[in-house]
C-alpha positions as CSV (number, residue, x, y, z in Angstrom):
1,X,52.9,-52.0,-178.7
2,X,51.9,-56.0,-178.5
3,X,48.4,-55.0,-180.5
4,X,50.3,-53.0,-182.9
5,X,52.8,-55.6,-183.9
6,X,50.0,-58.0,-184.3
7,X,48.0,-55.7,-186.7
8,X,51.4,-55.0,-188.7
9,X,51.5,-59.2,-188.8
10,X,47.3,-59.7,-189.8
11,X,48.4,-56.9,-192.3
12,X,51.1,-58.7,-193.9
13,X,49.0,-61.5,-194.7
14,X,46.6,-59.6,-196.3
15,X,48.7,-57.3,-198.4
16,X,52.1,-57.2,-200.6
17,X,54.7,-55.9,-199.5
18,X,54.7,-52.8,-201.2
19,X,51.6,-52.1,-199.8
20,X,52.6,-52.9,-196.2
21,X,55.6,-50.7,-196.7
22,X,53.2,-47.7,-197.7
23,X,51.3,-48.2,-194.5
24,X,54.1,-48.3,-192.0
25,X,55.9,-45.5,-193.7
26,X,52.5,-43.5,-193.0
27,X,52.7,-45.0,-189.8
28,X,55.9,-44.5,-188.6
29,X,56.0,-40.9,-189.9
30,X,52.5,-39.7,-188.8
31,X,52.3,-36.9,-186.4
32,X,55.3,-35.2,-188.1
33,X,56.0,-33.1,-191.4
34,X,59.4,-33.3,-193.7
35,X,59.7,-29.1,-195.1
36,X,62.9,-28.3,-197.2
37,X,65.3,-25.4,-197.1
38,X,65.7,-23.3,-200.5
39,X,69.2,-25.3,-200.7
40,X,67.2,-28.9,-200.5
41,X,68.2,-30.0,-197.1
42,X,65.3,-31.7,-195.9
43,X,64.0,-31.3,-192.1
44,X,61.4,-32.7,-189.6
45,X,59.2,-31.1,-187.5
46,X,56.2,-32.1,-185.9
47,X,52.6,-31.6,-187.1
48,X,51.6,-27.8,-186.9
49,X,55.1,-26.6,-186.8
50,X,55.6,-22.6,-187.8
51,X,58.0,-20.8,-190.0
52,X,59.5,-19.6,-186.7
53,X,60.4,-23.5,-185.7
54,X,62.2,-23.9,-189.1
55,X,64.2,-20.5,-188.2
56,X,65.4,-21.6,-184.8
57,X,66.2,-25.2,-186.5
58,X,68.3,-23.6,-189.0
59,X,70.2,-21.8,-185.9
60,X,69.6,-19.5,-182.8
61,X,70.9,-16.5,-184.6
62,X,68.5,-16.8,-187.6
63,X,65.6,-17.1,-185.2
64,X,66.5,-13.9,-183.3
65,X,67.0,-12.2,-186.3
66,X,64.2,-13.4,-188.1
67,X,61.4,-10.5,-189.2
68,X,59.6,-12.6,-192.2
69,X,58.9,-16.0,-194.0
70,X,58.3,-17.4,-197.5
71,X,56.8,-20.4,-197.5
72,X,57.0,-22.2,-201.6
73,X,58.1,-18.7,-202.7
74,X,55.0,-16.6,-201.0
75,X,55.5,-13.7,-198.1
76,X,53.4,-15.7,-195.1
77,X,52.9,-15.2,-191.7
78,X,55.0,-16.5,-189.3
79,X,51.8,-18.2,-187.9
80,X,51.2,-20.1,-190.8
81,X,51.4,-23.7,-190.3
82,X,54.1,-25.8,-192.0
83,X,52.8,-28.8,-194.3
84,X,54.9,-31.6,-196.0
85,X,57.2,-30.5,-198.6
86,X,57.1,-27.0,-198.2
87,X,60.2,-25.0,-199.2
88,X,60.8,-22.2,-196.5
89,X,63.3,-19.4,-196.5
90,X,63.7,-17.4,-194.0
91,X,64.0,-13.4,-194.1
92,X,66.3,-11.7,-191.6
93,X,66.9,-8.4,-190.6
94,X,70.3,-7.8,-188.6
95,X,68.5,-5.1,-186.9
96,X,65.8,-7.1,-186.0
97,X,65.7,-6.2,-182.0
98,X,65.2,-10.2,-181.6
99,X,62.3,-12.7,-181.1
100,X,58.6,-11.4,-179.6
101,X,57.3,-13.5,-176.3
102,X,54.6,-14.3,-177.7
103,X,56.5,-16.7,-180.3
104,X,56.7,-19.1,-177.2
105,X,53.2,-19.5,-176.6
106,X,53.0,-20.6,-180.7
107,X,56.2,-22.4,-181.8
108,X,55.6,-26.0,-181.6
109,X,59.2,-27.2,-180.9
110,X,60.6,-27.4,-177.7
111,X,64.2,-26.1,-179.2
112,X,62.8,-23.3,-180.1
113,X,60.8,-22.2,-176.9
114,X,64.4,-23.2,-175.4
115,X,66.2,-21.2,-177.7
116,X,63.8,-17.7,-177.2
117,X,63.6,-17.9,-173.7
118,X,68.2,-18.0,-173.6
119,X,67.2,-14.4,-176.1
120,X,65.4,-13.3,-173.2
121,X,67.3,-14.7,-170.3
122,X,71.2,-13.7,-171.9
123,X,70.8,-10.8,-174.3
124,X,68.0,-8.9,-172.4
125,X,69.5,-9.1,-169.1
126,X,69.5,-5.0,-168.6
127,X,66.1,-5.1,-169.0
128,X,65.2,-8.5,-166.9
129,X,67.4,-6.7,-164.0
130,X,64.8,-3.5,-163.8
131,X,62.1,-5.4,-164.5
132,X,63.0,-8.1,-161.8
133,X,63.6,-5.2,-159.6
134,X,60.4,-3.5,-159.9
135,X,58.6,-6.9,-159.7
136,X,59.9,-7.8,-156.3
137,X,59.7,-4.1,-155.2
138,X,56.0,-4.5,-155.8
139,X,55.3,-7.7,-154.6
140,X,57.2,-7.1,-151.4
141,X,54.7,-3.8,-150.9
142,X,51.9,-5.6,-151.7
143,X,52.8,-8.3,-148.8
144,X,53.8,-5.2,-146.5
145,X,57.7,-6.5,-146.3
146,X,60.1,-4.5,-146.5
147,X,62.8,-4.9,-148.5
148,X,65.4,-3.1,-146.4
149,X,64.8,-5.2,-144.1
150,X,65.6,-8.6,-145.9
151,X,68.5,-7.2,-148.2
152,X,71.0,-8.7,-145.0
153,X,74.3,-10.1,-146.3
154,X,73.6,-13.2,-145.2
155,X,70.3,-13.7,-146.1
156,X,71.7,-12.7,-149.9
157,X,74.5,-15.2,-149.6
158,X,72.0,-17.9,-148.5
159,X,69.6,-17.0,-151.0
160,X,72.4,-16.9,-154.0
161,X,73.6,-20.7,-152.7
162,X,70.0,-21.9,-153.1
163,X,69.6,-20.4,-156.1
164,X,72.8,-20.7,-157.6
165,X,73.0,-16.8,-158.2
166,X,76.3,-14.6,-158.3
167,X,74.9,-11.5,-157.2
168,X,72.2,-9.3,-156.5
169,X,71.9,-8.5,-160.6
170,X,71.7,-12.2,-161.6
171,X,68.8,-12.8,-158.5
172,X,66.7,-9.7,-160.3
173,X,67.6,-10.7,-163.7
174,X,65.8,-14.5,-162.6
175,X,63.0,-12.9,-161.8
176,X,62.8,-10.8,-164.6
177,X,63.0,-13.2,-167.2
178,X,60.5,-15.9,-164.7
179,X,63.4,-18.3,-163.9
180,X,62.9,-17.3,-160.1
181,X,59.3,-15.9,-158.5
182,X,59.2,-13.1,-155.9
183,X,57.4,-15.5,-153.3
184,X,60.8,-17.7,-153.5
185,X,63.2,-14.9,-152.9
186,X,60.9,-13.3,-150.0
């Protein structure tokens, strides 16, 4: 920080201050990206941001919903990357069945990745419950446990306390969704 205040000072003497306000805005601002809804409203995002960061920016809902992207008035990929002063509307489909996991190994943002894995962890919790299920049904055969056997009340209760779990459906839905592994409930 010392070494950058002193080139900000050698640069003063050798520039206007126009100039030196050019350079620190570059400065200040590199490393991120200014994109603009079709209303105007101007957002920040950082470097390589996707349409599918500006969705969940916008709000949750428009991110699970989201099916398509135009990016300065052209269909694009959600993959594409976001560049200063785009203009990017979002296309929703109310019977979109919600976000795809593989948005959360692309999205740049870390509100977004927070906002598609609450998708996965609240409105998929039927699905995280069987699939939590099964997972710990098969990791407990492959470690030749039986599950009968550890299913005891008060191994449950001490398990829910640790985990802060309500009941046997929240403990599968965890490990459905990856918030708990099998080795930690075994």
């Amino acid at each position: 920080k010392i070494s950058y205040i002193r080139s900000i000072m050698d640069m003063a003497k050798e520039k206007t201050s126009d100039e030196l306000l050019d350079v620190l805005k570059t400065d200040v601002y590199s490393g991120n990206i200014f994109v603009q809804t079709p209303k105007g409203k101007v957002l920040q995002f950082p470097e390589g941001s996707l349409p599918i960061d500006f969705a969940y920016a916008i709000h949750s809902n428009i991110g699970n919903k989201m099916v398509g992207a135009k990016i300065n008035g052209k269909m694009c990929p959600l993959t594409t990357e976001l560049n200063n002063g785009d203009i990017v509307e979002i296309i929703t489909n109310p019977n979109s069945k919600g976000p795809s996991r593989d948005w959360l190994k692309v999205v740049k943002t870390a509100g977004a990745k927070n906002k598609i894995n609450a998708f996965f962890k609240h409105e998929m919790k039927d699905e995280n419950i069987k699939k939590g299920k099964s997972m710990l049904d098969s990791y407990a055969k492959a470690q030749n446990i039986s599950l009968n056997a550890l299913m005891k009340e008060e191994w449950l209760e001490e398990t829910f306390e640790r985990y802060a779990l309500s009941s046997l459906d929240d403990m599968y839905a965890s490990i459905g969704y990856g918030g708990i592994s099998c080795n930690q409930i075994i």
